[in-house]
N, C-alpha and C positions, 0 to 999 in steps of 0.2 A: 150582737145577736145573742137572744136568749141562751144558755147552754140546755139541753132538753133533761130529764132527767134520767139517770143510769137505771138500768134494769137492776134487780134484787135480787135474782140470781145468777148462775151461770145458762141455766135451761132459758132464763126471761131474755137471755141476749142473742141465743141463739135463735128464739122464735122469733124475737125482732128484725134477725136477718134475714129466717126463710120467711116472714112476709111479707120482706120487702124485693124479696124476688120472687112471690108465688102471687102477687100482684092481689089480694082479695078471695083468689080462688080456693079451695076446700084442699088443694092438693097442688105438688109442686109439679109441673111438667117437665118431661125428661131436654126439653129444648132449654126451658127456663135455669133447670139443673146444668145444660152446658154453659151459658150465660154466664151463673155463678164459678165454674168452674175457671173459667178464662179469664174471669175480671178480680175475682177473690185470692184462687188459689195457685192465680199465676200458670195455670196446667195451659199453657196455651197449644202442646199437639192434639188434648181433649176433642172427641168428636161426638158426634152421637151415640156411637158403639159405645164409648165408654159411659156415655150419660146412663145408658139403659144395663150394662150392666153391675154400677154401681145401684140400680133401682132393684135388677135382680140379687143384687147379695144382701142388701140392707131390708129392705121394703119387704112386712109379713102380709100385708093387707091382702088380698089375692084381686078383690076391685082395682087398687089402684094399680096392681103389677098390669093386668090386662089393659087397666088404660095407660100405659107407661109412664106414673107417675110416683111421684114418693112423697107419702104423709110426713106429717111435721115428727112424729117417734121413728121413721124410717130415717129422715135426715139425722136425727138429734144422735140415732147410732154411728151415723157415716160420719158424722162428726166425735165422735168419742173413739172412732175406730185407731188400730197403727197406719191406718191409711191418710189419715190428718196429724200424724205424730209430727212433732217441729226436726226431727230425726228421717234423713233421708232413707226410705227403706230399701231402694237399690244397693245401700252400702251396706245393708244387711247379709248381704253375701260377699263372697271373695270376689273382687273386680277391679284390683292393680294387676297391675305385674310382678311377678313371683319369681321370675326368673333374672333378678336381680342379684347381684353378689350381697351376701349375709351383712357388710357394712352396711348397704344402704336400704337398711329398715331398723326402726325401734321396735324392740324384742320387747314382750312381757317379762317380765324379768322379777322375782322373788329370793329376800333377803332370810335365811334362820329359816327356809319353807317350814320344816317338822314343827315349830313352835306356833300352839295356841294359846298363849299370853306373853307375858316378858323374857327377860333373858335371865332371871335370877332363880327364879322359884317357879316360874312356867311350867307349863306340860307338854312334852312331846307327843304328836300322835301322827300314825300314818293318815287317818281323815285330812291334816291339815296340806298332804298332797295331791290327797283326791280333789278337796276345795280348788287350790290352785290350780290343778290343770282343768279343773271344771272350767275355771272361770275364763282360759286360756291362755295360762302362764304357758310360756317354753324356756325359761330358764330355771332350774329349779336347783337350792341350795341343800348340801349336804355334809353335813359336819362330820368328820367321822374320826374314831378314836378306837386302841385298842381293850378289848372287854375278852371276860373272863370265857374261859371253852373255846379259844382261838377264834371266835365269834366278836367280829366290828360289829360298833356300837354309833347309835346317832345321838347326840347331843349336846348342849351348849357346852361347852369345855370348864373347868372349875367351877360351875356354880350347881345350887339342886335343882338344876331340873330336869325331868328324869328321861329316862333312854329308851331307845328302842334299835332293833338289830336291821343292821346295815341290810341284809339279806332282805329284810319283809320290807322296806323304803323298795327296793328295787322292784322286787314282786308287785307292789303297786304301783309304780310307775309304769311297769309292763302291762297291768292291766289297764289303767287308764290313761296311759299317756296321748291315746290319738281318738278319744271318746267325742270332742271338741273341734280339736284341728287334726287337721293330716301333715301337719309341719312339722320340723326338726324340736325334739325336746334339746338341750343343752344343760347335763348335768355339771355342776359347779361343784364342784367334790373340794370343801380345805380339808384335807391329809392330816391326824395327827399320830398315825397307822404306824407298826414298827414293817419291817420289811415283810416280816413274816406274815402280818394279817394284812397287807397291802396286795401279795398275793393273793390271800383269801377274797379280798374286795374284787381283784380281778379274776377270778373264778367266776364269780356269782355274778356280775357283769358279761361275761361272755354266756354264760349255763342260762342265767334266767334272761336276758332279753334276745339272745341267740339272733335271728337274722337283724332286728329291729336297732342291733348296735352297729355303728360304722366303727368298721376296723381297719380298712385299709382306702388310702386316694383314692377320689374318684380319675379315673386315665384319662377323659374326655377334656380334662380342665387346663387352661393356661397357667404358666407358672406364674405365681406373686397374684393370684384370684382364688377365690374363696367361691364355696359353690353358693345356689343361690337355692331358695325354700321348697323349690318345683324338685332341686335336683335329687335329692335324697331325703326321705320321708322318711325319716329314721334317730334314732338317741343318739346324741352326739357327748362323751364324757370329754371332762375338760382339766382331767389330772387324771394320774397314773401314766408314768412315758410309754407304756407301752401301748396305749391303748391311745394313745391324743393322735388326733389325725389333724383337724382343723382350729385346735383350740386351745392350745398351750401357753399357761398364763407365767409373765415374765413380769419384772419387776422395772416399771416405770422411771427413767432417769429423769428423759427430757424430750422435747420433741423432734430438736437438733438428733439425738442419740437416735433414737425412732426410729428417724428420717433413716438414717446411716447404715442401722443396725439391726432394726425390728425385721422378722421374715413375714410373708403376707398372713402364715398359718398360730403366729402367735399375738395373745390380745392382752392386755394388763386389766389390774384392778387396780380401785384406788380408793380410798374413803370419801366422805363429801367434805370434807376441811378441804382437801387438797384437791381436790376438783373445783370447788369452788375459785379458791384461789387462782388456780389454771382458768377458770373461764372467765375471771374477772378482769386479769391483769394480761392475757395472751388469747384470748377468745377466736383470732382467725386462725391462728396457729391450730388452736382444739378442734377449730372444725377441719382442717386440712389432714390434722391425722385421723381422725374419724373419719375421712373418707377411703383412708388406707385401710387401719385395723379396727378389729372392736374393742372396746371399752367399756371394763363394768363398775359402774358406782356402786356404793353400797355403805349404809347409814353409820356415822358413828359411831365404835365403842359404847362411848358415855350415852347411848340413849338405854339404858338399861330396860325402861318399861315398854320398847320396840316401839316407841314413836316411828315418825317417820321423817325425812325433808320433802322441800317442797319439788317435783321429777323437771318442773318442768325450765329450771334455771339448766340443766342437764343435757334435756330434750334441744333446747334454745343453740347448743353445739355441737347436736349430730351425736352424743352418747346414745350406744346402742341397747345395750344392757343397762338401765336403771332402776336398781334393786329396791325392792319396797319388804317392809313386814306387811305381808295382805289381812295377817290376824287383826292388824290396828283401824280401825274407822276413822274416818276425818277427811278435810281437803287433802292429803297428795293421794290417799287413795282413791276420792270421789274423780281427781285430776286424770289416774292413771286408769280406772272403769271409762271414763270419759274417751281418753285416746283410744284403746285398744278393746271400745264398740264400731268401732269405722273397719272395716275390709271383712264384716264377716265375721267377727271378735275370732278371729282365728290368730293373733298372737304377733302376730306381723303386719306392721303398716310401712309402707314404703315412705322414706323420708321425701319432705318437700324439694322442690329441684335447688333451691338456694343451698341446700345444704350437702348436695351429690358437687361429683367433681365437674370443675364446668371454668369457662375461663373469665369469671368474676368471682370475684370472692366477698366473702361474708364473715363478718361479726358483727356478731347480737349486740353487741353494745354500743355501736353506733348508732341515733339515733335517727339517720336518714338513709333509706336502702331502697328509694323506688320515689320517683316523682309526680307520680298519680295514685295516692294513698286509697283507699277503700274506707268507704263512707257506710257505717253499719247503723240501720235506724233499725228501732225494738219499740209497738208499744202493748206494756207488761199491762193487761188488761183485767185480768180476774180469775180468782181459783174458787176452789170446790171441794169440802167434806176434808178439809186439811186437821193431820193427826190434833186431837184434842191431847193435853199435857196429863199425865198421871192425876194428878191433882182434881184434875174434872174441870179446872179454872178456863175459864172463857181467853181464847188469845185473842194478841194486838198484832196482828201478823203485816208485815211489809216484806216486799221483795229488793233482793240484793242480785243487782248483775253483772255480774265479774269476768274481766278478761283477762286470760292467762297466756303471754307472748312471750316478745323481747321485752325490755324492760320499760322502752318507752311506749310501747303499744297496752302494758297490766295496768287497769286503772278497775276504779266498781262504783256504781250509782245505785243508789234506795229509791226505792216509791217512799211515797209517805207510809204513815202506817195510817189499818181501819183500825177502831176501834171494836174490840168485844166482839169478833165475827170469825168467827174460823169454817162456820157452812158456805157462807159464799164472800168473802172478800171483795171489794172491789176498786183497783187502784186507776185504772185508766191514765197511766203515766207513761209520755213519749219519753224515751233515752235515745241517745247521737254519739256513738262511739266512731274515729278517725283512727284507723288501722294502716301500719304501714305492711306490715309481714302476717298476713293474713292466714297464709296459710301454716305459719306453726299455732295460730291461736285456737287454745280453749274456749267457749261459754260456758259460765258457771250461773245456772239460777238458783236462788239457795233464798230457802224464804224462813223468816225469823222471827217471832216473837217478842215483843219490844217490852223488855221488864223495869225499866227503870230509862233514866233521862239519855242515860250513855252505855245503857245496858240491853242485851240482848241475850237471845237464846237461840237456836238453833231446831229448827220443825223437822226438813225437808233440801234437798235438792237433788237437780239433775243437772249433767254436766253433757256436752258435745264438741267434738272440731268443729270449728268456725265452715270447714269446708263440705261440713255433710249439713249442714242448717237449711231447711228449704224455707221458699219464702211463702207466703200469701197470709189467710183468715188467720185460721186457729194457728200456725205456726211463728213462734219469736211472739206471740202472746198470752192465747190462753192453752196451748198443747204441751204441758211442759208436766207429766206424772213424776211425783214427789216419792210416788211409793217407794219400797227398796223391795218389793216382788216381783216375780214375774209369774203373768197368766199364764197355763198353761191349760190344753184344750181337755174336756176329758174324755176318756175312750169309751164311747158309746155305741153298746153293740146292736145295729140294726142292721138287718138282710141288707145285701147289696141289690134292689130293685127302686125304682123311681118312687114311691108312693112313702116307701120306709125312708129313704135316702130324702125326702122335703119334710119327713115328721123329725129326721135327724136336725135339718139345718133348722126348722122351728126352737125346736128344743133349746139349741145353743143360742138363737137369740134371743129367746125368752131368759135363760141365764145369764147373757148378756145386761138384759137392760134391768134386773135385780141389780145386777154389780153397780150400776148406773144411775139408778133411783128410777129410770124411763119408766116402771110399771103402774109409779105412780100418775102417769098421765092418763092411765085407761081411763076410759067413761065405763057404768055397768054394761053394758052391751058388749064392749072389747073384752072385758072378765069374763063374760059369761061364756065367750066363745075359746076365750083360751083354757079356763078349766075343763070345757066340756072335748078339747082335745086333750087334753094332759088326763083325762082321766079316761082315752082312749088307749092309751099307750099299755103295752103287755106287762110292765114290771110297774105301774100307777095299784096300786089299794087304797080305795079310800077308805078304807079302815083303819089306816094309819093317820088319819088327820085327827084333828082334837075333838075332845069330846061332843058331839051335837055338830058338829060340820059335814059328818056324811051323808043325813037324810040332805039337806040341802046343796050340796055339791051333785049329788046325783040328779034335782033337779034343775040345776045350772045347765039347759039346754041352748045354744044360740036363741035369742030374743027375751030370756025371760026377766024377770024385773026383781032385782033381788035391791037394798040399799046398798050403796056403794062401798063404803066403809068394809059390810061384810066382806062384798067381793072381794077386796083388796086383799084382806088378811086371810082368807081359804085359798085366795091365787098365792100368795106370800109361802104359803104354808106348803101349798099343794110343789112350789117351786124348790124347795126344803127336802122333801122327799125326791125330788127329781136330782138335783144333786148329792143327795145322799146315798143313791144309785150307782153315781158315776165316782166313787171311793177314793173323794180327792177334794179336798178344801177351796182349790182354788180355780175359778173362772175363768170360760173361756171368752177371749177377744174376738171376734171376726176378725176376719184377714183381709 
């Protein structure tokens, strides 16, 4: 059979799909819209209700809304929305159970938090805490040392880089510690304090976080259980004896010893040499005490310029605490954004059941754990407007999809590479990935630039749990944003009345399909009606369009016939001003 040829862009593949469900007609019908919805995007409790009101959120046409239908720029949004994100948005909120004891979930967890570069000559700063709990960390590190004025000090220990007072770490932690989540912070305090400013440390721990510190047991709890994230929404410190409730860190023998010795309320550290080695050589063992206590990893010494490892050799045995530098970019941090966007990004993902206590046991490094392995098909089908290189140089972009598991489940396949094409790519390559333990696996898309025969670069990627992936069209092929933004809506203030409240929802997706290139599909007729609203709105001046566009904008009435070209760049323009309104650079999504 012939193979047909590929569409040229991403927009030419999408209209090749809605006309092949809009059958000829001028518009998609909201029955035909459930059709696709069932058969594409796998949404099979989809009914009509929902065909018509994805027509109403998407759809600006006010013809087609009436005939309950949605134009081909109506779709091309609903397809660009986070409602076709390859990212399950149900897991966009908190919806585990929380009420789990503290072992059994992976902790956000941050290594040297204060430091924004290396560990030699770096910078401390308190932003580098607000970053972190931004992003949802709940563990957060704190180095602290004796400084001049009976004032503790935060900073890497012998080296220059420079300090900041124990006190103002705290004070922002207090401010932002639950901006994000409403779950336990877990300060990791190493001590290098004389008794006396140790005091002081625990002054300013009690004074500034005042009720938000746990200071004493919770009385509800059984003995040798740890509470769970529901139970106390509150900073939990993890040095100073007077102050450690649930998190007293003791120094690692053996797991025998552990066993024998360990109390439920104390957890160890340990570097990754000897983590590793523990999971390599005793791996069911690792995960049996990580059912018991927590355990925190944490990089290296020798990586002096705050590299990272990789979390998820860590992850693979129930480690709860695995410490990153979040200052460093790379795979373990693209690894660990990845995991802890599943529940909410609220900081807490409940571990897989393989890895809770249960009367089968597990290690990662066997490489048979289930007799009906999970069969994952992917096809990487096409990207869109991917970053161009410094240089201005045309990329050779191919995609890389990487699984991040046990060891026999991590493997990564390439598309071919395009040539010369970084506006629309087009690789249309099936991949067959055979998963045994599905549910510890990452996906990793990472799409790369091919500079030489065995050489590459790095463009983009996005990473997910294997278990938040949904299936259908644009998901696991072409829904996968590379950006490292995120949109954010901008606050636009119209009356709370019906009339104001549809010129609002215009508005936002007329900025929408800017972001999208969508405006380029108007015909003059579509411009002429969207400027002559946009230049209805109470904060629009066309006086502020360029020079010689406002005699003509003002005659931009529905119907009138200007060349298109103009149209496009007075709507471009007129669109420019509408967001320069809304005192924010960046773009709202539809929901």
């Amino acid at each position: 059979m012939k193979r047909s040829k590929a569409p040229t862009t991403r927009r030419a593949e999408i209209q090749q799909l809605y006309q092949s469900y809009s059958a000829g007609m001028t518009s998609l019908p909201a029955s035909a819209l459930l059709k696709f919805l069932h058969k594409e995007q796998m949404e099979l409790t989809a009914d009509e209700d929902t065909a018509e009101s994805l027509i109403d959120r998407y759809e600006i046409e006010e013809t087609a809304r009436e005939n309950r239908s949605m134009t081909f720029e109506g779709f091309l949004r609903y397809m660009e929305s986070k409602v076709c994100c390859v990212f399950n948005q149900a897991h966009t909120s908190v919806y585990q159970d929380m009420d789990q004891p503290l072992t059994s979930y992976f902790i956000s967890s941050s290594h040297n938090t204060y430091l924004t570069g290396d560990q030699l000559i770096g910078k401390s700063h308190l932003d580098a805490y607000v970053w972190a709990l931004r992003k949802g960390c709940r563990c957060l590190e704190i180095d602290t040392w004796d400084g001049p004025d009976m004032e503790p000090i935060v900073y890497h220990g012998y080296t220059l880089t420079t300090k900041i007072l124990f006190k103002d770490v705290i004070t922002t932690v207090a401010q932002h510690a639950f901006e994000v989540s409403p779950y336990p912070v877990i300060l990791s305090l190493e001590n290098h304090c004389s008794q006396q400013q140790q005091e002081v440390m625990a002054q300013y721990l009690v004074s500034i976080l005042g009720d938000m510190l746990l200071t004493a047991p919770l009385d509800h709890l059984a003995g040798g259980e740890l509470p769970s994230p529901n139970e106390k929404k509150v900073v939990i410190a993890e040095a100073l004896s007077d102050l450690v409730i649930y998190t007293r860190s003791v120094k690692f023998i053996g797991f025998s010893h552990s066993r024998d010795h360990q109390s439920h309320f104390e957890n160890t550290s340990m570097a990754e040499k000897k983590a590793r080695k523990l999971a390599s050589g005793s791996g069911l063992n690792f995960v049996q005490h990580n059912q018991r206590f927590l355990t925190r990893i944490y990089p290296a010494g020798s990586r002096m310029s705050s590299s990272n490892y990789n979390p998820q050799e860590f992850w693979n045995v129930g480690s709860q605490l695995v410490a990153l530098n979040f200052q460093s970019l790379g795979l373990p941090m693209d690894l660990n954004d990845g995991r802890f966007q599943d529940n909410g990004g609220c900081g807490y993902v409940l571990k897989p059941a393989v890895l809770l206590p249960s009367d089968r046991s597990f290690d990662p490094i066997c490489s048979r754990h289930r007799l009906k392995p999970t069969h994952l098909l992917l096809k990487v089908i096409s990207g869109s407007n991917l970053p161009v290189s410094r240089s201005n140089k045309g990329l050779d972009p191919f995609v890389r999809v990487e699984i991040h598991g046990i060891p026999s489940d991590s493997r990564k396949k390439n598309t071919q590479t395009v040539k010369n094409n970084s506006l629309s790519p087009h690789w249309d390559s099936d991949m067959n990935f055979i998963i045994s333990v599905p549910e510890l696996c990452l996906i990793r898309f990472c799409v790369r630039d091919q500079t030489g025969l065995l050489s590459s670069e790095f463009v983009g990627q996005y990473t997910l749990p294997f278990t938040s992936m949904m299936k259908g069209e644009p998901q696991g092929s072409t829904r996968c944003r590379i950006s490292s933004h995120n949109t954010v809506e901008p606050s636009l203030n119209f009356p709370n009345h019906p009339q104001c409240q549809h010129n609002r929802r215009l508005l936002l997706l007329l900025l929408f399909d800017i972001e999208n290139n969508i405006f380029c599909l108007y015909n003059t007729s579509v411009c002429c009606k969207r400027m002559h609203f946009l230049s209805q709105l109470p904060f629009f001046s066309t006086s502020r369009l360029p020079l010689g566009a406002s005699p003509v904008s003002r005659r931009m009435q529905p119907g009138s016939s200007f060349p298109l070209h103009l149209c496009l760049v007075f709507l471009k323009t007129a669109l420019d001003i509408c967001l320069a309104h809304t005192n924010t650079h960046q773009l709202p999504a539809p929901q």
